[in-house]
C-alpha positions as CSV (number, residue, x, y, z in Angstrom):
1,X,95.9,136.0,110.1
2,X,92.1,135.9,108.7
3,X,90.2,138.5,109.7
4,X,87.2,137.1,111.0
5,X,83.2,138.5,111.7
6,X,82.2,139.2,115.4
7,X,79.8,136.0,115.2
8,X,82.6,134.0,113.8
9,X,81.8,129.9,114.2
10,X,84.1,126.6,114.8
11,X,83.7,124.6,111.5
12,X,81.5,122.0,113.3
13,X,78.4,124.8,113.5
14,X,79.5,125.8,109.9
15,X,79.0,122.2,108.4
16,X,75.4,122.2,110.2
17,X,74.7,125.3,109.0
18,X,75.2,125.1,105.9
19,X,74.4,121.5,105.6
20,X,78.1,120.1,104.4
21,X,78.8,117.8,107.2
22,X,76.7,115.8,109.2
23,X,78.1,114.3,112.3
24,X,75.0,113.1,114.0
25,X,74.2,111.0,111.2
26,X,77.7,109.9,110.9
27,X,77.4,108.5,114.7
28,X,73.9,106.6,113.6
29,X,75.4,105.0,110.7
30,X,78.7,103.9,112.7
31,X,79.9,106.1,115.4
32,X,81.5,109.0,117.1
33,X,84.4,110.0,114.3
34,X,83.0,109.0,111.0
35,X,81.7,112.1,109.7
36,X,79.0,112.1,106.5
37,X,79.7,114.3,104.0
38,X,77.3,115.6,102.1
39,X,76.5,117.9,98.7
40,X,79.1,120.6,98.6
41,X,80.8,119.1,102.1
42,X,81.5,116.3,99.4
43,X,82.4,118.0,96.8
44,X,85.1,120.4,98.8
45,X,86.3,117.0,99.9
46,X,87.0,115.4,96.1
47,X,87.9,118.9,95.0
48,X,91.2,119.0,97.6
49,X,91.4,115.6,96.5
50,X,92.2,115.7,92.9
51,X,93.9,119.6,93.5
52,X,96.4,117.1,95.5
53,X,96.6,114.5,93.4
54,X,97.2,116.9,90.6
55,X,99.9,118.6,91.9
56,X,101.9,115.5,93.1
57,X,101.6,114.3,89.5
58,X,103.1,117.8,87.9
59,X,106.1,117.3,91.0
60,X,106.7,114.1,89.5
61,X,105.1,111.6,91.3
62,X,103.6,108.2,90.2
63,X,100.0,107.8,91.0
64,X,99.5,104.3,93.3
65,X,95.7,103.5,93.9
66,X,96.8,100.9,96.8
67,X,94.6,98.5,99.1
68,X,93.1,99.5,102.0
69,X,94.1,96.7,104.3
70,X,97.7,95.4,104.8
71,X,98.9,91.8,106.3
72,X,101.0,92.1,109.4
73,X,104.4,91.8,107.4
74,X,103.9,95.3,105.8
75,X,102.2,97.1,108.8
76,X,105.3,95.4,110.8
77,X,108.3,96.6,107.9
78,X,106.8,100.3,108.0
79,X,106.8,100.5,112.3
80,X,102.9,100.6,112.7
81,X,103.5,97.1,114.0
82,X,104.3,96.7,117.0
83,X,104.7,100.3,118.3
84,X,100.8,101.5,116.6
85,X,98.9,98.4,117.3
86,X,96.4,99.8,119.7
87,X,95.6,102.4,117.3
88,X,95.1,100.3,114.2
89,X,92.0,98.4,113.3
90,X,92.2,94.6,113.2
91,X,90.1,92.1,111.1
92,X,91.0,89.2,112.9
93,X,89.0,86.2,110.6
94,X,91.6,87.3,107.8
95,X,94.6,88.7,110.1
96,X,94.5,92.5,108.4
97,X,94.5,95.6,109.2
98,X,93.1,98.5,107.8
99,X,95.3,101.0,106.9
100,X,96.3,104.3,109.3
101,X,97.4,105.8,106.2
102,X,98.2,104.8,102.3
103,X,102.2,105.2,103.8
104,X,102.2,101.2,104.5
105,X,100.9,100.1,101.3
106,X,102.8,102.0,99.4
107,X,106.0,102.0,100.8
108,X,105.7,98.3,100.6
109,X,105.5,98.1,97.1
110,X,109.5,97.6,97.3
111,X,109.8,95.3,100.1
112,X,112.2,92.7,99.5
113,X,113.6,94.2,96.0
114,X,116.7,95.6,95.1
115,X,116.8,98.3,92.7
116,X,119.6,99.5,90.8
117,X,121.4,103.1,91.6
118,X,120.1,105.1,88.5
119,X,116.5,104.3,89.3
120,X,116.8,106.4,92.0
121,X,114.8,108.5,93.2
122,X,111.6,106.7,93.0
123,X,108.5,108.9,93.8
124,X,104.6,108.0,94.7
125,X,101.8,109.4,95.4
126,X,98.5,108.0,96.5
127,X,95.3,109.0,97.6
128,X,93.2,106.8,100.8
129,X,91.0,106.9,103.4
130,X,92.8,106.4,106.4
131,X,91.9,104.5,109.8
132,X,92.7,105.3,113.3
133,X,91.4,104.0,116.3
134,X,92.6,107.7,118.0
135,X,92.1,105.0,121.5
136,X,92.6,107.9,124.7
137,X,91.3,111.2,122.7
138,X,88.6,112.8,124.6
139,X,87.6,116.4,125.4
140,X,87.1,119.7,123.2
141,X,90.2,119.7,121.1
142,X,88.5,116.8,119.3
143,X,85.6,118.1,118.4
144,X,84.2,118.0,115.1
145,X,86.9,117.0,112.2
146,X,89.8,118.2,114.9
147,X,90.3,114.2,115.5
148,X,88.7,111.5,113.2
149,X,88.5,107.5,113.0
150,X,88.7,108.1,109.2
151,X,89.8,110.2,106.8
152,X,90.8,111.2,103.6
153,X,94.4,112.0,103.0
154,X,97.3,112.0,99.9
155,X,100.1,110.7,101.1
156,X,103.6,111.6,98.8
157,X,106.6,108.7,99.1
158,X,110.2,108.8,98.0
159,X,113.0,106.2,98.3
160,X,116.0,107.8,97.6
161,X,119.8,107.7,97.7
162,X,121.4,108.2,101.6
163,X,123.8,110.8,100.2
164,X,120.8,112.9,98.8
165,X,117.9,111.9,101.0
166,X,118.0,115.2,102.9
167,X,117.9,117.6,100.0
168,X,114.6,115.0,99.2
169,X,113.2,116.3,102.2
170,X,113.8,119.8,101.8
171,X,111.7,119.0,98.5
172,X,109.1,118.0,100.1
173,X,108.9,120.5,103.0
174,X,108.8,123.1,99.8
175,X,105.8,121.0,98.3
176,X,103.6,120.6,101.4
177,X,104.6,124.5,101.2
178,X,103.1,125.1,98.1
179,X,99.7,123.3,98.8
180,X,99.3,125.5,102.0
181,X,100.1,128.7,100.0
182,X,98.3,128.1,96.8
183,X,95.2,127.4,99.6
184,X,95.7,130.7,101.4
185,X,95.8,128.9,104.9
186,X,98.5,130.6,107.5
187,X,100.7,128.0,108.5
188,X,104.1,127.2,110.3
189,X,106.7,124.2,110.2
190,X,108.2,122.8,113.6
191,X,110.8,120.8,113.3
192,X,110.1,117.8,116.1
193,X,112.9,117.0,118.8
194,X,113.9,113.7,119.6
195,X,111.5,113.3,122.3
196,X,108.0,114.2,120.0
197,X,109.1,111.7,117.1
198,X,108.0,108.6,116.4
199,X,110.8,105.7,116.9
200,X,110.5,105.4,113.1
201,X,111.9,108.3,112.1
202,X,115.5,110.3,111.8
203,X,114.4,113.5,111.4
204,X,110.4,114.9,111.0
205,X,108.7,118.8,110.3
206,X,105.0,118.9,111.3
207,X,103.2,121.4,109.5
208,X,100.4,123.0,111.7
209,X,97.4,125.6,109.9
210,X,95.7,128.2,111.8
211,X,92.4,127.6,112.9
212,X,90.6,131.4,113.2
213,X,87.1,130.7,114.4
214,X,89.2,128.0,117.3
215,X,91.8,130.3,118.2
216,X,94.5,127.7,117.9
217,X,97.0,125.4,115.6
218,X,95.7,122.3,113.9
219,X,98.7,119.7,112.7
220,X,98.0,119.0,109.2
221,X,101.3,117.2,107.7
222,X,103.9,115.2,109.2
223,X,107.2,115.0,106.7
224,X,109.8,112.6,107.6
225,X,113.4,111.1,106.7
226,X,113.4,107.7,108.2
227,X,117.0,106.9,106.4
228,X,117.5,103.1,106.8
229,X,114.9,102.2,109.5
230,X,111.9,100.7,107.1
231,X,114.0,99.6,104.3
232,X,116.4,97.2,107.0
233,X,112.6,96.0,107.8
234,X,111.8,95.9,104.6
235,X,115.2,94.2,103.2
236,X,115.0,97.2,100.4
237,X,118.5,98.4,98.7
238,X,119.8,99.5,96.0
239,X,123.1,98.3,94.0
240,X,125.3,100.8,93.6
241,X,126.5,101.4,89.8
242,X,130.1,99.0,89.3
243,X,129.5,97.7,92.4
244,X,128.1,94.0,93.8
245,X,127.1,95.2,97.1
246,X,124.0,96.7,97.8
247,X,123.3,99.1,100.1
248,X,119.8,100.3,102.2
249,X,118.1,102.9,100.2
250,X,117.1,105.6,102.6
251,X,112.8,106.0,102.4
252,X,111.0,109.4,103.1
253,X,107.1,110.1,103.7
254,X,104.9,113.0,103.9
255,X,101.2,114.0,104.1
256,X,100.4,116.2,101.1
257,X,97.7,116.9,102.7
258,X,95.4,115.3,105.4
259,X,91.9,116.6,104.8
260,X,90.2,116.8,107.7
261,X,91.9,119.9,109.5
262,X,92.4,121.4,106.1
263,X,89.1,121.7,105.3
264,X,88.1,122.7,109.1
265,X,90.6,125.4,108.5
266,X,89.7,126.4,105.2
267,X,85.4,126.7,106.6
268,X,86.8,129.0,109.8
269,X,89.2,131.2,108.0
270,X,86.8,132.2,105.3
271,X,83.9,132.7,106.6
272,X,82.1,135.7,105.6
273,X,78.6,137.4,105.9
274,X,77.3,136.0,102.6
275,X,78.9,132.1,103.3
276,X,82.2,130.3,103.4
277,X,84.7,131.7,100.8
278,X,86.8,128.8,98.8
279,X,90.3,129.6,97.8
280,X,91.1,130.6,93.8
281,X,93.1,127.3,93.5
282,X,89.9,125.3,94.2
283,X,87.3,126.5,91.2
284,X,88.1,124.2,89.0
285,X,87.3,121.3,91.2
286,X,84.7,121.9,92.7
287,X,82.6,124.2,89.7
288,X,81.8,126.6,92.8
289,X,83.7,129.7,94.4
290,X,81.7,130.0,97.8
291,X,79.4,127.8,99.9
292,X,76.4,130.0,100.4
């Protein structure tokens, strides 16, 4: 665990500080949880970005750029709709909603397709800002970039094979792994009971990062195996080779990474006399090695 300065800050007094993130200008321009980023804030943020992006590409994922909004059909073959629909934002003169993350759009890309056995596994990546209503979330655990209305956040998707769909997410969990080392955050993987999952999903790890300056554990991924839940909604399968039946191709979904408690994280734990210390991994990205 980081060892940090007696006068160690929460992130939300490091980003004044230091004049990264602005919240009260964020709440002028549209509200409570739409933070403004701003100079190196804004750079950090396009710096974990592409350092995402990047390694999701050299894993063998396909880059999507999707839309932002997504007609009822895909929110509802996913299972944002109707279980999520509290917590999603609606434009109701064109019947869309804006995304909660780039899962939906993506995913969807193969609704109502068949593919054929050897183009299996199909992996994708994409990078979106993501919207949440986050309706009910009051108090101090939600302070500052703790719990947002948007974000930033690479998403990683695979449709797989049902016979191999669980060593797929054992790949994953080791991918969301390497992000977290190659930053030098402290992290652990629960593996969620019955009870803590969404109806959604078969089987789903959290990964949570240690917050130093907060004392506590800040959920940063969620990866899942949803086996044949959204492709039944979806109508997506796969023939099997010599055969004329097709079968539901199992789909899987992780955050590689969400960027708000990442970067909250990553302004606690390295805090230092002389400014915020930026992992190795990030130099290249951002042309800087520490936020004075």
């Amino acid at each position: 665990m980081p060892d940090l300065p007696p006068n160690a800050k929460p992130h939300w007094e490091l980003a004044e500080d230091h004049g990264i993130i602005d919240f009260p200008l964020g709440v002028k321009i549209t509200g409570a949880g739409f933070p403004l980023y701003r100079g190196k804030g804004a750079i950090l943020q396009r710096a974990l970005i592409n350092f995402f992006l990047e390694e999701a590409r050299a894993a063998g994922f396909e880059e999507i750029q999707a839309p932002l909004m997504v007609n009822a059909d895909s929110a509802r073959a996913t299972g944002q709709l109707p279980d999520k629909e509290g917590q999603m934002y609606y434009v109701d003169k064109d019947d869309l909603y804006l995304i909660p993350t780039a899962e939906v759009p993506v995913t969807n890309i193969y609704r109502d397709v068949i593919l054929e056995e050897k183009d299996l596994p199909i992996k994708l990546t994409g990078y979106t800002p993501c919207f949440r209503r986050e309706a009910g979330a009051y108090g101090k655990d939600v302070r500052g970039l703790n719990r947002v209305h948007q974000f930033d956040k690479v998403e990683i998707v695979i449709l797989d094979h049902p016979e191999k769909s669980y060593e797929t997410l054992d790949m994953m969990l080791n991918h969301v792994r390497s992000l977290l080392d190659k930053l030098e955050l402290p992290y652990r993987i629960l593996r969620l009971c019955g009870g803590d999952m969404g109806f959604t999903s078969a089987l789903t790890y959290d990964f949570e990062v240690w917050s130093a300056a907060q004392e506590r554990w800040l959920e940063v991924s969620s990866v899942s195996n949803f086996e044949t839940f959204q492709s039944h909604r979806m109508k997506l399968r796969y023939r099997p080779e010599n055969e004329k039946k097709t079968q539901l191709t199992h789909t899987l979904n992780g955050s590689a990474l969400a960027l708000p408690r990442i970067v909250a994280a990553l302004l606690e734990n390295n805090q230092d006399s002389f400014g915020i210390r930026l992992p190795e991994v990030l130099h290249r990205f951002t042309g800087f090695d520490r936020i004075p």
